[in-house]
C-alpha positions in Angstrom: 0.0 0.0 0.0 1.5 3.3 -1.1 0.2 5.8 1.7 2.4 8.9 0.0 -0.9 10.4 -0.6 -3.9 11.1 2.0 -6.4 7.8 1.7 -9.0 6.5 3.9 -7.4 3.2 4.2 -3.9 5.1 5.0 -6.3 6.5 8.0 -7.2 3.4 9.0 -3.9 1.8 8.5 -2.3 4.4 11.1 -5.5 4.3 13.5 -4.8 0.5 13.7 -1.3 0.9 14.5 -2.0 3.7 17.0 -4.3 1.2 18.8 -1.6 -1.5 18.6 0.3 0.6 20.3 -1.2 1.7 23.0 -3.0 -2.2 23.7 1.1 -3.1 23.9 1.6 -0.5 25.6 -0.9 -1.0 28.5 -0.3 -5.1 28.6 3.0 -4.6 29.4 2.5 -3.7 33.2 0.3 -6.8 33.0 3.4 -9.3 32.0 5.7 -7.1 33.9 3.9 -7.7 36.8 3.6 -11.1 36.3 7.2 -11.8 35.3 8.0 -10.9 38.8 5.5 -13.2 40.5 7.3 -15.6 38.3 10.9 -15.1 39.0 12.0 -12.7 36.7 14.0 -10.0 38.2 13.8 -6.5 36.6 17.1 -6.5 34.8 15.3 -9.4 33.0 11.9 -7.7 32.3 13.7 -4.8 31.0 16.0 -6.5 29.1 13.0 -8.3 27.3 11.2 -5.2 26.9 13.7 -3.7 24.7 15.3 -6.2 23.1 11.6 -7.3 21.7 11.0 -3.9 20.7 14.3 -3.0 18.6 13.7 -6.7 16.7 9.6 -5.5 16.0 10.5 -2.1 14.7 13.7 -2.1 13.1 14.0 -1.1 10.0 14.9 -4.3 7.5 15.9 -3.8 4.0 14.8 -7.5 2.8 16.8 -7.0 -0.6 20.3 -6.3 1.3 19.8 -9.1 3.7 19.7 -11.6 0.4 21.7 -9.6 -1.3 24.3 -10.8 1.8 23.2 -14.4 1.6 20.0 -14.4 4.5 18.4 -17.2 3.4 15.1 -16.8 4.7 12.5 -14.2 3.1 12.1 -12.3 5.8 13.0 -11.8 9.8 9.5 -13.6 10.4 11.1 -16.5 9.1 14.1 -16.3 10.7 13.0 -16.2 13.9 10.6 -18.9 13.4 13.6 -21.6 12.6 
């Protein structure tokens, strides 16, 4: 979807993500919480926070990646193995 230009479905595309966000956002104390209750200490629960978000929203150029021999389509993929 090319969203260069205003489009109802480019409004609904970044009301959805908005909403993502701020459901992620807002379950996070939840599994925080009950990380703790579970042994994790909060080097750990940080740790996780932030290392889950850089992999969800970095930027991925799929062409270099197989361009440098990744074999898999995508980081999906990858991750999946």
């Amino acid at each position: 979807m090319n969203c260069s230009t205003p489009h109802k479905s480019c409004a609904a595309l970044g009301i959805g993500a908005g909403l993502f966000t701020a459901m992620a956002s807002a379950l996070y104390t939840v599994f925080a919480r009950m990380g703790l209750h579970e042994g994790l200490t909060p080097y750990d629960i940080t740790f996780l926070r932030y290392c889950v978000a850089a992999v969800v929203t970095a930027p991925v150029c799929k062409e270099t990646l197989h361009e440098a021999g990744f074999r898999w389509p995508g980081q999906t993929e990858f991750f999946a193995e």
